[in-house]
C-alpha positions as CSV (number, residue, x, y, z in Angstrom):
1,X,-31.6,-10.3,-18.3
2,X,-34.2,-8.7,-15.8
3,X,-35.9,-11.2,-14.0
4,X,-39.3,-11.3,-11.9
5,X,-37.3,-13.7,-9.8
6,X,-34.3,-11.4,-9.6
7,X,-36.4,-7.9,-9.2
8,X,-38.6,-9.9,-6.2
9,X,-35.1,-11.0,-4.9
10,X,-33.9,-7.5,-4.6
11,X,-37.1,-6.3,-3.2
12,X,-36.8,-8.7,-0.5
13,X,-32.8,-8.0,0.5
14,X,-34.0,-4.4,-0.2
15,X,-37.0,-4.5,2.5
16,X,-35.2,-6.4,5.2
17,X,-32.1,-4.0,5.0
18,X,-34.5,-1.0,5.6
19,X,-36.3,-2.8,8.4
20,X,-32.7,-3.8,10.2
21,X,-31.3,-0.2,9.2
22,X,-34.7,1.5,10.9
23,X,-34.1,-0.2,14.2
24,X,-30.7,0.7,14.2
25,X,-31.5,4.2,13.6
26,X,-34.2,3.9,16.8
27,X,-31.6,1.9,19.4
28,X,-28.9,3.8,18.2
29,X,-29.4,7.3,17.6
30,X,-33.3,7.7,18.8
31,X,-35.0,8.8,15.6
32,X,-39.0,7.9,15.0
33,X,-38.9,3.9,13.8
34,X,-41.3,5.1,11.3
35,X,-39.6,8.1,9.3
36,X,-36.5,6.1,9.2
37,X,-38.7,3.2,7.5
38,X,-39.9,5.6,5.0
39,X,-36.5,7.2,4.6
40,X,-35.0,4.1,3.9
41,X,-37.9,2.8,1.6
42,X,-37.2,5.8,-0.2
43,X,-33.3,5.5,-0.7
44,X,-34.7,1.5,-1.5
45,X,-36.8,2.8,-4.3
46,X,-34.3,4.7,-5.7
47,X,-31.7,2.2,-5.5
48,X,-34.4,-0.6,-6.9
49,X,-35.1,1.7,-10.1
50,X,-31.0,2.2,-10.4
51,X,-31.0,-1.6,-10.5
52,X,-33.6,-2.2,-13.1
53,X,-32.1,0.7,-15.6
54,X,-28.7,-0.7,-15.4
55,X,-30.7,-4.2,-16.5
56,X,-32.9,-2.8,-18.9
57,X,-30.6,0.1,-20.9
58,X,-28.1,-2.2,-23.2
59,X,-24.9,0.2,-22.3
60,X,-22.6,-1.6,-20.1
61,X,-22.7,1.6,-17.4
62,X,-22.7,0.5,-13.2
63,X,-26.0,0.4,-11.8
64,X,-24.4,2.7,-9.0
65,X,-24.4,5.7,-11.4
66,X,-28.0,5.4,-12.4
67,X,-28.7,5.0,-8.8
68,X,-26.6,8.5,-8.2
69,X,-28.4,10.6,-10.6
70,X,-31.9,9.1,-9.3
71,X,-31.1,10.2,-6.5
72,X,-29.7,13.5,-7.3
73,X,-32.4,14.1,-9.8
74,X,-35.0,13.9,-6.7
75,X,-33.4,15.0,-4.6
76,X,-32.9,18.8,-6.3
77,X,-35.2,21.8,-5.1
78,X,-37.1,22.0,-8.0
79,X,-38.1,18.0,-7.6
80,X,-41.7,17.4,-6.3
81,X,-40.8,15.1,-3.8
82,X,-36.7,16.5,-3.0
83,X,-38.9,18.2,0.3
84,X,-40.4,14.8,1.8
85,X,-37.5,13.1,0.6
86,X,-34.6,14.9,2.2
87,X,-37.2,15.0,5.5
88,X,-36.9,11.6,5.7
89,X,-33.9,10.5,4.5
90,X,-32.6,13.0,7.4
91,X,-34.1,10.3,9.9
92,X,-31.9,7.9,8.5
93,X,-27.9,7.8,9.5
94,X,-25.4,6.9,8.0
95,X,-23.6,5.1,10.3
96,X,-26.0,2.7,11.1
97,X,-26.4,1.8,7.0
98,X,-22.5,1.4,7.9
99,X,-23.2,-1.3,10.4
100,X,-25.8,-3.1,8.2
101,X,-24.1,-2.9,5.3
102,X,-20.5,-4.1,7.3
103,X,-22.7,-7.1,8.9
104,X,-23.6,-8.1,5.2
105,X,-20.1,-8.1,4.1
106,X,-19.4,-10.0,7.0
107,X,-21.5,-12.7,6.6
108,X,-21.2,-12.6,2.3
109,X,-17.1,-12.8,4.0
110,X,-17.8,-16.3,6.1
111,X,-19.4,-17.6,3.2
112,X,-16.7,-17.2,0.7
113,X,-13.7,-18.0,2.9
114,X,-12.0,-20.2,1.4
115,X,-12.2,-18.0,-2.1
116,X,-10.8,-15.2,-0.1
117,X,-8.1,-17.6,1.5
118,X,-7.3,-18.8,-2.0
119,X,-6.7,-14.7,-2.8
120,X,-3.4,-14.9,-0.2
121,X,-1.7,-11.9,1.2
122,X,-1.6,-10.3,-1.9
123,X,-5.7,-9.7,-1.9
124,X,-5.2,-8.2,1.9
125,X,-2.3,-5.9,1.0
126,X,-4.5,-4.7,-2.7
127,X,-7.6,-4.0,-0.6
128,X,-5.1,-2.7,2.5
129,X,-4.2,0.1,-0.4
130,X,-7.6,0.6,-1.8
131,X,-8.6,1.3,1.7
132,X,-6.4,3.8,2.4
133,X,-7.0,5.3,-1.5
134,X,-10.3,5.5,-0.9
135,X,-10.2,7.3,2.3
136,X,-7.5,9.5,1.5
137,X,-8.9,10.5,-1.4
138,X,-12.0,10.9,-0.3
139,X,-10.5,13.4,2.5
140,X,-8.4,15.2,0.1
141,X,-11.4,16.3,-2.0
142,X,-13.4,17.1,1.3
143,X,-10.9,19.5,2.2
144,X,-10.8,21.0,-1.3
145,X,-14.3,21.6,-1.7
146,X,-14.4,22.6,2.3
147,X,-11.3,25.5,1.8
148,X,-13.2,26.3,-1.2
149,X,-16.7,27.3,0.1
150,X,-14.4,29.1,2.9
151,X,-16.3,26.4,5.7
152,X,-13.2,26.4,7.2
């Protein structure tokens, strides 16, 4: 069930991932601190509201879709904001969500060692696979939708 504790929880990992993810933008690829603060207070808002649904509507669906077609839904032409939003969501890349997100894991990694060491080679050789699913996959459809709109 939705807590204020939980939702103030989320708006504080929320708000410092922006903040860390705006000065990696600045040091890393030189956009304006500011408009990748915004962008990423947007993509936070979006992802805040994605969390809350997922609490709130009683079908067991992953907050990761609601937070999808928020973001889609915005983000189309005919949306109010889709013109402010993709201008600052531009400022934001995506490798340096990458490296925040990675550092995270990292860390969430340390703390749960000895679970993961409990997991054994069979955990490393399933997420091994998954890896290589995930990107393979993810490069077959690339080049399907790429040779389809004749891109390349």
């Amino acid at each position: 069930m939705l807590s204020v504790r939980m939702v103030s929880e989320w708006i504080l990992i929320l708000f410092i991932f922006s903040i860390m993810a705006a000065i990696s933008n600045w040091v890393g690829y030189q956009y304006p601190f500011q408009e990748s603060l915004i962008g990423m207070f947007m993509l936070c808002a979006i992802t805040l509201v994605g969390l809350m649904m997922e609490k709130f509507i009683p079908y067991n669906i992953p907050a990761i879709i609601y937070i999808s077609l928020i973001g889609l839904i915005v983000a189309l032409p005919w949306s109010p904001i889709s013109g402010l939003l993709i201008y600052y969501t531009s400022r934001v890349d995506l490798v340096s969500l990458t490296t925040v997100l990675l550092a995270y894991a990292g860390i969430s990694m340390g703390k749960d060692l000895g679970d993961f060491k409990k997991v054994g080679i069979r955990g490393v050789i399933v997420t091994f696979f998954v890896i290589i699913g995930t990107y393979l996959g993810s490069a077959l459809i690339a080049q399907g939708v790429l040779l389809y709109t004749h891109m390349i």
